[in-house]
C-alpha positions, -999 to 999 in steps of 0.1 A, spaced: 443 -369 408 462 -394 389 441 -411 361 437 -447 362 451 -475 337 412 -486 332 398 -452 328 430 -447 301 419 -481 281 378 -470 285 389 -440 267 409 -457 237 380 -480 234 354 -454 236 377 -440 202 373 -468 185 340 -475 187 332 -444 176 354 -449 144 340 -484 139 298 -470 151 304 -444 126 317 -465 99 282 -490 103 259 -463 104 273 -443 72 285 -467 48 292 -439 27 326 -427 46 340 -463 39 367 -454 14 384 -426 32 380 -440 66 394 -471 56 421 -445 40 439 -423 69 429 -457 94 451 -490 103 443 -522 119 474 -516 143 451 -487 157 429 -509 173 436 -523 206 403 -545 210 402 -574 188 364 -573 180 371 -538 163 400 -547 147 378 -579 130 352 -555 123 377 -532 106 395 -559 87 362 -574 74 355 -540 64 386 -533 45 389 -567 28 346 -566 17 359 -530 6 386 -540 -17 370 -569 -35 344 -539 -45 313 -556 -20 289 -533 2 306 -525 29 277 -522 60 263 -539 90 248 -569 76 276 -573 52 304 -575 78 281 -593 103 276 -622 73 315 -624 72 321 -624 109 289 -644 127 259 -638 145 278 -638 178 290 -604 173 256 -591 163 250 -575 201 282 -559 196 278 -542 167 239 -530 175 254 -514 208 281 -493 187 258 -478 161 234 -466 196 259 -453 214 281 -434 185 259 -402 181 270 -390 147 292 -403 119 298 -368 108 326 -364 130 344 -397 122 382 -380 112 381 -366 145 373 -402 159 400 -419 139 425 -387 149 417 -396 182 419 -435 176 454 -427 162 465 -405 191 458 -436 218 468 -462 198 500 -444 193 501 -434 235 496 -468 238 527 -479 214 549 -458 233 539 -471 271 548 -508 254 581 -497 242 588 -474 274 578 -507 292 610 -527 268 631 -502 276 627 -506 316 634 -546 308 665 -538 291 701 -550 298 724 -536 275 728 -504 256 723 -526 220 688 -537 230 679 -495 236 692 -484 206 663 -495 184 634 -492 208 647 -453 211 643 -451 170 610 -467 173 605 -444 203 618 -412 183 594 -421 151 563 -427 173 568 -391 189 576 -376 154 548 -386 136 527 -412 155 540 -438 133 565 -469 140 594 -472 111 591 -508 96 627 -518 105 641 -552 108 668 -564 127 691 -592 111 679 -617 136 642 -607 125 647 -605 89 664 -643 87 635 -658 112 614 -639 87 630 -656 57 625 -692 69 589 -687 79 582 -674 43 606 -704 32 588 -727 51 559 -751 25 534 -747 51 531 -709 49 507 -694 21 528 -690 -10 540 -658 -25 510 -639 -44 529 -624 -77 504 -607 -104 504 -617 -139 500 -596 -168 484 -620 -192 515 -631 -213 531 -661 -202 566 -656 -210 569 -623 -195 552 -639 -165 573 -665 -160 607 -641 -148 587 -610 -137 578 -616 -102 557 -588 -97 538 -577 -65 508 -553 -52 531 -524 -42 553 -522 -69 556 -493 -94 555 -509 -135 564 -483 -169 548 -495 -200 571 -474 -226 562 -468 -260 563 -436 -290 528 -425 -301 505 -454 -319 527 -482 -315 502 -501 -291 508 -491 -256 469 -480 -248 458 -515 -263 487 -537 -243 477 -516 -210 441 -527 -217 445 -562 -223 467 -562 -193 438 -544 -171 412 -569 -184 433 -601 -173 443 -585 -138 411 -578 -131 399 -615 -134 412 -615 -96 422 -582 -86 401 -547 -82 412 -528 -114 412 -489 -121 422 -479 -157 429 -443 -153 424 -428 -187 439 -393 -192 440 -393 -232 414 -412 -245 379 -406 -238 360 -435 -221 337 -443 -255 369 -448 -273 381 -471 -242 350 -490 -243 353 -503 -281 389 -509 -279 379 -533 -251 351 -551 -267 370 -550 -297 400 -575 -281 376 -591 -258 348 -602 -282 377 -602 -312 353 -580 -335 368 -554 -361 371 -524 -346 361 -510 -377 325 -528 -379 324 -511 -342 327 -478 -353 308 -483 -385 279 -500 -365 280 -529 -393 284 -555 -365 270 -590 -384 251 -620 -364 285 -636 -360 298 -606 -344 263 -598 -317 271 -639 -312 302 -634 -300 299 -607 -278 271 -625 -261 291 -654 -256 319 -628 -239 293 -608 -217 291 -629 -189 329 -627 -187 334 -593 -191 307 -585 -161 326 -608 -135 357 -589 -142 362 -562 -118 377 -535 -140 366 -495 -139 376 -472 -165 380 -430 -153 379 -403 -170 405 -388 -159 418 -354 -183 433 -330 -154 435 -351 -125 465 -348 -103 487 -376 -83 470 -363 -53 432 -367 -69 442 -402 -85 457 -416 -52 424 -402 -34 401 -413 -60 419 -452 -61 414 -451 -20 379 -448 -23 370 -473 -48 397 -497 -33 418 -500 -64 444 -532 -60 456 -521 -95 459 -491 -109 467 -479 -146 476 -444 -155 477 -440 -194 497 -416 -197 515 -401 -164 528 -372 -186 495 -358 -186 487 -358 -146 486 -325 -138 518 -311 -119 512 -300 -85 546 -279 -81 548 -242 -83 546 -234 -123 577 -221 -120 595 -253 -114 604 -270 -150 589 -296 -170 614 -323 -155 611 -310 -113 575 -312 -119 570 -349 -136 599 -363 -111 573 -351 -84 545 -369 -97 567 -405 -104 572 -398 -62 541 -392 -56 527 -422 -74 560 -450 -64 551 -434 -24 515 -443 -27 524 -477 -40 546 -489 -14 525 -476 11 489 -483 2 502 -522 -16 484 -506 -48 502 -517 -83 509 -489 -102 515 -496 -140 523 -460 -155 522 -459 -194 548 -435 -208 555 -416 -240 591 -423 -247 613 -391 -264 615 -394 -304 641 -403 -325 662 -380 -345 653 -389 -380 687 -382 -392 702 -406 -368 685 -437 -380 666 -461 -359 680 -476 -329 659 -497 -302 652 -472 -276 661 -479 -241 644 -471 -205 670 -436 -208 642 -427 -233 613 -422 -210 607 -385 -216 605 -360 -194 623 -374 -159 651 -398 -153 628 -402 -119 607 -426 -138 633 -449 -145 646 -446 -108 610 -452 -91 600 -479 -114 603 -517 -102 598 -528 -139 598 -512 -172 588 -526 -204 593 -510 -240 569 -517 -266 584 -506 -300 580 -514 -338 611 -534 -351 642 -522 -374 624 -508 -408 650 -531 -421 643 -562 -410 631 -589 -434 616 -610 -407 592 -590 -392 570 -561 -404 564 -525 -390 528 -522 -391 522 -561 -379 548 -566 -354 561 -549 -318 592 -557 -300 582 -563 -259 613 -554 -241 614 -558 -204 646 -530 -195 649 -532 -161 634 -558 -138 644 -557 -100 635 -588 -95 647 -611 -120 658 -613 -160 652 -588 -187 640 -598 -221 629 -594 -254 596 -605 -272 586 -604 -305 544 -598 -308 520 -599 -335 498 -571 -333 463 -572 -346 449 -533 -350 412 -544 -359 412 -567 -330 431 -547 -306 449 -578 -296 486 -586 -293 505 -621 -297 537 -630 -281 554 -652 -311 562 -682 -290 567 -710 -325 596 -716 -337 595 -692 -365 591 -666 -340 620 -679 -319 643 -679 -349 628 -641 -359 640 -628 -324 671 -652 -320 683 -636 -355 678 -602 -340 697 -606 -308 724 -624 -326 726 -591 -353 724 -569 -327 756 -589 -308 774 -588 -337 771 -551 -343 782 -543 -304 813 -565 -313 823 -550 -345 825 -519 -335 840 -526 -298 866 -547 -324 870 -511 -347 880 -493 -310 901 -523 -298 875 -531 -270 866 -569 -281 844 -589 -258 846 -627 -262 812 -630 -250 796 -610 -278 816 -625 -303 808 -663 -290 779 -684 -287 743 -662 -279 724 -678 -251 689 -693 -255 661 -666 -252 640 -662 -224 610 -679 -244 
């Protein structure tokens, strides 16, 4: 006996409200349900509100439970959610709920487009509901394809003044943020050798992000105490010295006072994370509903390849691991890197994104990669110990450039040198480092005009 259309739906809807009963009686299971389930999987629109309310209370780090999500969504669905909680008898077996919730909601994807293909004409309108067709059956899941016609309707609706503008996160320094175009989903290298800043540059980066997004600073290296006063140290501006000598004066206690209510609004966790894996990261940024994520440094997550693979198979696993979660999950991922030292013998040279060390996958995964470097021993204009060079080496988006920052050590704080003696510092340097290129492209007969004429204005 054939079963009926209704009794199909009563079934998919009987799965979700056991995902979405167990979900209000166990608060608890919130991160990893919210994890393996999507609002696509819903077919009735009052659990897919209840799911979405849960997801977005979940990410900006509020409780996630009945009264929570009934204050986002109204009284009216009060009833609703009362009769879920009675009739779903245990939350313990919620992944088999969502499994379940998947399996219809998939079935159901697959009658839609079988029901597209019947209305069909031509042989061009099958094609790419049999892909979509193909994928579903595969793996329960639809590939996010666009046709031409889709993409350009698409581009005018995003186009169009009306529609919410384009969210882009900032990292604190204005003219990096100004051609950096950055989005939640895309995969950021901060570059640097040892002790040239790139711990204290991540962390005032983490601090300003998490003004408006849910921050996880993922510390594999440095112990969280050592964390902690590097962060007061910039926030506060006290000596890190008086920190670690406990010889904090009035002025100092003052000024941290006058910081604390700041620093508690800003939604920032730092891990402890020695050991930890891709996998365990990913899990562990799921279930505190990480926006932003920064891993200082991803040499040191643990490999999970066979220990027989080499040092390169088993870091260019980990930069796929991490650029996969990304794209999926709409997490930023900023990755601090050690970059590979410089022979001594061979002088210095400013180091490139080829430097990262370890895996050229890095470089390939990476939608952005800044260098942070000390300048030419040298130079006359600007000094080892009190200046970095910010270098932005690829950028898919938009321009690359360079920066020259002050960097105050007992502050933990760096400067972007935005006057006009900085200009003329880095404007020197470019135009030194143009003339080099030229000279010796002249000394093998390769002479660009464009090195040897006019150098552009900076991008500051």
């Amino acid at each position: 006996m054939a079963v009926s259309s209704q009794a199909k739906l009563e079934h998919q809807l009987d799965a979700e409200g056991a995902v979405i009963g167990s979900l209000l009686i166990d608060p608890d299971i919130a991160g990893d349900l919210l994890a393996v389930v999507s609002p696509e999987d819903f077919l009735n629109r009052a659990n897919r509100l209840i799911y979405q309310t849960a997801r977005a209370l979940f990410r900006s780090g509020s409780p996630v439970d009945a009264i929570t999500i009934r204050d986002r969504i109204g009284p009216n669905y009060n009833g609703y959610m009362v009769e879920l909680m009675e009739i779903t008898p245990t939350s313990a077996n919620w992944r088999e709920y969502a499994a379940l919730c998947r399996q219809q909601a998939s079935l159901q994807r697959v009658r839609d487009l079988a029901q597209k293909l019947g209305e069909a004409v031509t042989l061009d309108e099958c094609r790419p509901l049999c892909a979509d067709l193909g994928q579903l059956l595969s793996d329960g899941r639809r590939t996010d394809a666009w046709t031409m016609r889709e993409m350009l309707d698409d581009f005018f609706n995003a186009q169009n003044p009306n529609a919410p503008a384009p969210e882009y996160v900032s990292f604190g320094l204005s003219p990096v943020d100004e051609g950096a175009f950055t989005e939640l989903g895309d995969v950021v290298m901060v570059g640097g050798y040892p002790s040239d800043g790139k711990t204290a540059l991540a962390l005032m980066m983490a601090y300003h992000m998490a003004e408006r997004y849910k921050v996880g600073f993922f510390s594999l290296e440095t112990r969280k105490g050592k964390v902690r006063d590097r962060m007061v140290s910039h926030v506060a501006q006290i000596s890190a010295r008086d920190i670690k000598t406990r010889s904090l004066s009035e002025g100092d206690w003052s000024a941290l006072i006058k910081k604390s209510d700041d620093m508690l609004r800003r939604d920032l966790t730092v891990l402890q994370a020695s050991g930890m894996t891709a996998t365990e990261i990913q899990a562990v940024s799921r279930a505190y509903g990480f926006q932003v994520i920064f891993i200082d440094y991803v040499q040191l997550v643990q490999p999970e390849l066979d220990r027989r693979a080499n040092r390169q198979e088993q870091m260019a696993s980990v930069s796929m691991s991490l650029h996969t979660f990304a794209q999926k999950t709409g997490t930023l991922v900023v990755e601090l890197a050690q970059l590979t030292r410089q022979e001594r013998s061979g002088g210095w040279r400013e180091p490139d994104m080829h430097d990262l060390k370890e895996s050229g996958q890095f470089e390939q995964d990476a939608d952005m990669i800044f260098l942070l470097f000390r300048p030419d021993p040298k130079d006359k204009e600007l000094n080892k110990d009190q200046h970095r060079i910010l270098k932005i080496a690829k950028n898919k988006e938009y321009k690359l450039g360079r920066w020259p920052l002050y960097f105050d050590g007992d502050k933990q704080t760096f400067s972007v040198l935005a006057d006009a003696a900085g200009r003329s510092v880095m404007q020197s340097l470019v135009d030194a480092g143009r003339k080099a290129k030229a000279q010796n492209r002249e000394a093998t007969g390769q002479v660009s005009f464009t090195e040897l004429g006019e150098t552009p204005d900076l991008p500051f």
